[in-house]
mmCIF file of the C-alpha atoms, coordinates in Angstrom:
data_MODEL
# 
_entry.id   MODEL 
# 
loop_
_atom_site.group_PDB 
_atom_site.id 
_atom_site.type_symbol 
_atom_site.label_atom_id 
_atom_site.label_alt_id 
_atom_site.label_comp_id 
_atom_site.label_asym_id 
_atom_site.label_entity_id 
_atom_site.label_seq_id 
_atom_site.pdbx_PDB_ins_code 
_atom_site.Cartn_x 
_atom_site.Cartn_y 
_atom_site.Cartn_z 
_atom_site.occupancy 
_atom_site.B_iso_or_equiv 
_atom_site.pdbx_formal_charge 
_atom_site.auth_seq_id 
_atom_site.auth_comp_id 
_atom_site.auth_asym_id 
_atom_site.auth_atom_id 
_atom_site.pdbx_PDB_model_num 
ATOM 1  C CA . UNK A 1 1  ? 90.269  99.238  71.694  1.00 0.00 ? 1  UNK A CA 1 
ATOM 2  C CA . UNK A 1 2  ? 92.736  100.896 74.303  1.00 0.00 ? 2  UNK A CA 1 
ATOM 3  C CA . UNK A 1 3  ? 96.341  99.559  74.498  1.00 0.00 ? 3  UNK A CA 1 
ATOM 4  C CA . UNK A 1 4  ? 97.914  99.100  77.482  1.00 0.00 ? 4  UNK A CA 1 
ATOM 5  C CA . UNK A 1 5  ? 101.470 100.952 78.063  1.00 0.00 ? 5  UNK A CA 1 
ATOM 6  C CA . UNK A 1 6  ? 102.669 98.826  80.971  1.00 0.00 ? 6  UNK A CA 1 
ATOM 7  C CA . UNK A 1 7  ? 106.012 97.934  80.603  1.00 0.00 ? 7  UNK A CA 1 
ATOM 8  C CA . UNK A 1 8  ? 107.934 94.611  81.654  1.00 0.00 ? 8  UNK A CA 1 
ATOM 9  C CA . UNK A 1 9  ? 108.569 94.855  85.668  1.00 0.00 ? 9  UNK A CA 1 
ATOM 10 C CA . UNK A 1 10 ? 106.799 98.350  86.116  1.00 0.00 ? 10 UNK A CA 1 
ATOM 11 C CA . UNK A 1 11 ? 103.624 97.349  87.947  1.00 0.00 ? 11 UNK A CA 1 
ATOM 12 C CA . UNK A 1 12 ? 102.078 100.771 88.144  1.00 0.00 ? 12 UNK A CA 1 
ATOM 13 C CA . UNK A 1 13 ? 100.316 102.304 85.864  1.00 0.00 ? 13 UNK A CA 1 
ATOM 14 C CA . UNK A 1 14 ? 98.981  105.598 88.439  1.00 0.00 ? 14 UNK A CA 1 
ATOM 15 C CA . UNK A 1 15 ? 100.220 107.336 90.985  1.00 0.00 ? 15 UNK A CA 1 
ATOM 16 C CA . UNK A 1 16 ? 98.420  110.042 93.577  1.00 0.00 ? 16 UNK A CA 1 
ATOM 17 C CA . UNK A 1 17 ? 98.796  112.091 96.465  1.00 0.00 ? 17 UNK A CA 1 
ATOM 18 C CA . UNK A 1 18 ? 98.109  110.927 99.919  1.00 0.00 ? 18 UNK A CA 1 
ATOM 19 C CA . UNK A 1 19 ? 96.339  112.508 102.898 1.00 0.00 ? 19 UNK A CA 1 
ATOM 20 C CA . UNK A 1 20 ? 96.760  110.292 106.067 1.00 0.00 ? 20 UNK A CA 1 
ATOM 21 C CA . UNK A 1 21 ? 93.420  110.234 107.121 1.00 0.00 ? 21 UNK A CA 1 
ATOM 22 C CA . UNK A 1 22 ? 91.445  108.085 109.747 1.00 0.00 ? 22 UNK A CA 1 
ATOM 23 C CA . UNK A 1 23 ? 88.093  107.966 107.021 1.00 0.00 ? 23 UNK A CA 1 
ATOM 24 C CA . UNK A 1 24 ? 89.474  108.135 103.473 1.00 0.00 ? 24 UNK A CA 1 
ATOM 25 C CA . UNK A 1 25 ? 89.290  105.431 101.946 1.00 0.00 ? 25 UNK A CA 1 
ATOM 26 C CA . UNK A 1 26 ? 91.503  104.191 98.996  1.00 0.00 ? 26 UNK A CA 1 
ATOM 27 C CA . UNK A 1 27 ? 90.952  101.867 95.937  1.00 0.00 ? 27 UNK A CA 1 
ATOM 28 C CA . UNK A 1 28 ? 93.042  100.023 93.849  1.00 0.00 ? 28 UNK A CA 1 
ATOM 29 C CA . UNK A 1 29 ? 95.791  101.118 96.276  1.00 0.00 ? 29 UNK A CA 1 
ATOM 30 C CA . UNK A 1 30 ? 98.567  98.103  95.403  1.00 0.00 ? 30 UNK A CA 1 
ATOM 31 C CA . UNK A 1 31 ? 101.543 100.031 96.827  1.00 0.00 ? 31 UNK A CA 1 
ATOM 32 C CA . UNK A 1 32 ? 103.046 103.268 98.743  1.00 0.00 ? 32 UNK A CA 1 
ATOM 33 C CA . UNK A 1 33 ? 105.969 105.448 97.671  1.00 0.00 ? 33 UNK A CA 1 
ATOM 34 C CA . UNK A 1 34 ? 107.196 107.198 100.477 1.00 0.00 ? 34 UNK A CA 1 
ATOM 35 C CA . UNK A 1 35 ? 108.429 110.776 100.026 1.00 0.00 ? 35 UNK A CA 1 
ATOM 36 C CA . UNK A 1 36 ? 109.583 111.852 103.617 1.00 0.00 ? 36 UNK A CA 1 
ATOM 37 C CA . UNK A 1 37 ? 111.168 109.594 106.357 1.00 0.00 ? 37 UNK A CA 1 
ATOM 38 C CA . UNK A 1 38 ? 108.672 108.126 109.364 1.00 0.00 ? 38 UNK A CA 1 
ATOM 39 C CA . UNK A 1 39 ? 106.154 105.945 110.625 1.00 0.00 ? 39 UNK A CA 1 
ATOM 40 C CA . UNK A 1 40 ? 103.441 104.421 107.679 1.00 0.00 ? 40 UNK A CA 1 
ATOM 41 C CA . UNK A 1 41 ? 100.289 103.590 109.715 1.00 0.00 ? 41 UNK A CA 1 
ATOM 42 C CA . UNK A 1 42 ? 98.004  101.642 107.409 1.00 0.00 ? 42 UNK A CA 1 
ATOM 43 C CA . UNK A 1 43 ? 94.689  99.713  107.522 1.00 0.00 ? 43 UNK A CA 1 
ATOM 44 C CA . UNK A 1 44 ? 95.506  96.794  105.050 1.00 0.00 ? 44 UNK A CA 1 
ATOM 45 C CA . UNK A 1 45 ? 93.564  95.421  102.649 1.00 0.00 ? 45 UNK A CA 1 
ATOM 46 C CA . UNK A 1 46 ? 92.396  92.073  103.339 1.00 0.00 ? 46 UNK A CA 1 
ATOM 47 C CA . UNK A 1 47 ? 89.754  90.497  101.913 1.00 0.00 ? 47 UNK A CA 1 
ATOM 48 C CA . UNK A 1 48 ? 89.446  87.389  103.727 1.00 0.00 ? 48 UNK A CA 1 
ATOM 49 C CA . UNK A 1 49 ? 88.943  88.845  106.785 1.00 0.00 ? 49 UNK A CA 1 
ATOM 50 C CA . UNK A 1 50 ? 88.314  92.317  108.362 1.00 0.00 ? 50 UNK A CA 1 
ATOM 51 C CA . UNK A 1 51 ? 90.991  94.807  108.234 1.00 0.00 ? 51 UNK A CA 1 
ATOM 52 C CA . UNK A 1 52 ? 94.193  94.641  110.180 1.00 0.00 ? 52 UNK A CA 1 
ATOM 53 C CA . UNK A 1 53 ? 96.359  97.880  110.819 1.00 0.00 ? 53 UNK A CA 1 
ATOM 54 C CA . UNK A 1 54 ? 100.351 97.655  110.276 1.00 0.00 ? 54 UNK A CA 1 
ATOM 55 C CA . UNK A 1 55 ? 102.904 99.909  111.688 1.00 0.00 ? 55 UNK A CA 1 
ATOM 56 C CA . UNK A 1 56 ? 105.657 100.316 109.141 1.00 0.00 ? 56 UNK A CA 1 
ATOM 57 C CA . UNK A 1 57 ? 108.639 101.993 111.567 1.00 0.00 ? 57 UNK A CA 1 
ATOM 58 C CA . UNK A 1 58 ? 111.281 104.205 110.116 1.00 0.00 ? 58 UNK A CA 1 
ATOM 59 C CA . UNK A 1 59 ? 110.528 103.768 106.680 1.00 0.00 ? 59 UNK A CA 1 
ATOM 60 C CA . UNK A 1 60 ? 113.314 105.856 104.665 1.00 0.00 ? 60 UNK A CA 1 
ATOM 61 C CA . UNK A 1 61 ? 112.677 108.567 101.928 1.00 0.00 ? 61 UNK A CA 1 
ATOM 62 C CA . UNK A 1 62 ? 112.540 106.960 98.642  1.00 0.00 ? 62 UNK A CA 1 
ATOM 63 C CA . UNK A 1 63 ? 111.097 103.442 99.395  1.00 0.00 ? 63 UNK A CA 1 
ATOM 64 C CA . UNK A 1 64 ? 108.134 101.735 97.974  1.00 0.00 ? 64 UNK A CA 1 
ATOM 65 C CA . UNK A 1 65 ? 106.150 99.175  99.967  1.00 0.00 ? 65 UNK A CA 1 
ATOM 66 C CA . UNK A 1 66 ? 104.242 96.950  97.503  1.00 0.00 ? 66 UNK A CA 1 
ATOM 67 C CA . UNK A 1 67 ? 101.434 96.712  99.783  1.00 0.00 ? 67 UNK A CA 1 
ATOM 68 C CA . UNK A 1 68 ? 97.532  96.947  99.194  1.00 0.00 ? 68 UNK A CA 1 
ATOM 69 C CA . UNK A 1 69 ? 96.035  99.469  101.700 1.00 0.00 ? 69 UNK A CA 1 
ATOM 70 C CA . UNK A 1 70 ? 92.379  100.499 102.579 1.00 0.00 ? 70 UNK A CA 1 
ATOM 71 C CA . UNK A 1 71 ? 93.501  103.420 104.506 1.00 0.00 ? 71 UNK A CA 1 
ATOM 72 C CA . UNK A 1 72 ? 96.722  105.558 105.405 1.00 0.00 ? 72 UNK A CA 1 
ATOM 73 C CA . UNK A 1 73 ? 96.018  106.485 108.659 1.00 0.00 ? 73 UNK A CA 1 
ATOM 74 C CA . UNK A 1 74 ? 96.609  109.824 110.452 1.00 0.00 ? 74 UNK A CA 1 
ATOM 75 C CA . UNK A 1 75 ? 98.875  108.507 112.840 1.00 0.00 ? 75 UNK A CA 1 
ATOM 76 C CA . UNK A 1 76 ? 101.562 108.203 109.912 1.00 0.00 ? 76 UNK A CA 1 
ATOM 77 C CA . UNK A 1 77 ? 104.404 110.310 110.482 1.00 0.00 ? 77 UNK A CA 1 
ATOM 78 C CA . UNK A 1 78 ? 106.084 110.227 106.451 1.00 0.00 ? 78 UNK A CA 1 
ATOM 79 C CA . UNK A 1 79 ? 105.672 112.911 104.123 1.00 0.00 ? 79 UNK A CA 1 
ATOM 80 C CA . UNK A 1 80 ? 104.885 113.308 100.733 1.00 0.00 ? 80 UNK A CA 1 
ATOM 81 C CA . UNK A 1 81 ? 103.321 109.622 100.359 1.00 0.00 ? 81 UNK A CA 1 
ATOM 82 C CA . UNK A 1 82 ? 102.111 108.628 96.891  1.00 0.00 ? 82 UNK A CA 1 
ATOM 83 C CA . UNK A 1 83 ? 99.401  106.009 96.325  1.00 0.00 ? 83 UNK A CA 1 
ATOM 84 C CA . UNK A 1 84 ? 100.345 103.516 93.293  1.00 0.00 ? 84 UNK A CA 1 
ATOM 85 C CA . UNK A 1 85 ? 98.099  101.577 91.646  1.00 0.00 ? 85 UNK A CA 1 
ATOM 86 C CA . UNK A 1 86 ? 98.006  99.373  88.544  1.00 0.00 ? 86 UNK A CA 1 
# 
């Protein structure tokens, strides 16, 4: 049987590269670091109801928004954005 490594208060377990993109879609997505200053354009994950997009404005280098995402869009202006996920 696997263990788990998680530790206390560190919710992710993964982390990716990101591609804003109109048509990619992302699973298990349950937060964003963001590498590079600028606009985060997502399509968020909702399951209740269809998706909603959310403009994130000036989002500094270094921040992570604990958010579940279906899609980074292309109209994102940040760099070097990492998917997390659990």
């Amino acid at each position: 049987m696997a263990r788990s490594t998680q530790l206390p208060g560190n919710p992710y377990t993964n982390a990716f590269a990101i591609t804003p993109s109109d048509v990619t879609q992302l699973a298990g997505v349950v937060g964003l670091w963001i590498g590079g200053t600028g606009t985060v354009v997502v399509e968020m994950l909702n399951p209740e109801s269809a998706a909603a997009t959310v403009t994130f404005s000036a989002v500094p280098a270094g921040v992570i928004l604990p958010i579940s995402v279906r899609r980074v869009l292309a109209a994102t202006g940040a760099t070097l954005i990492l998917g997390l996920r659990r």
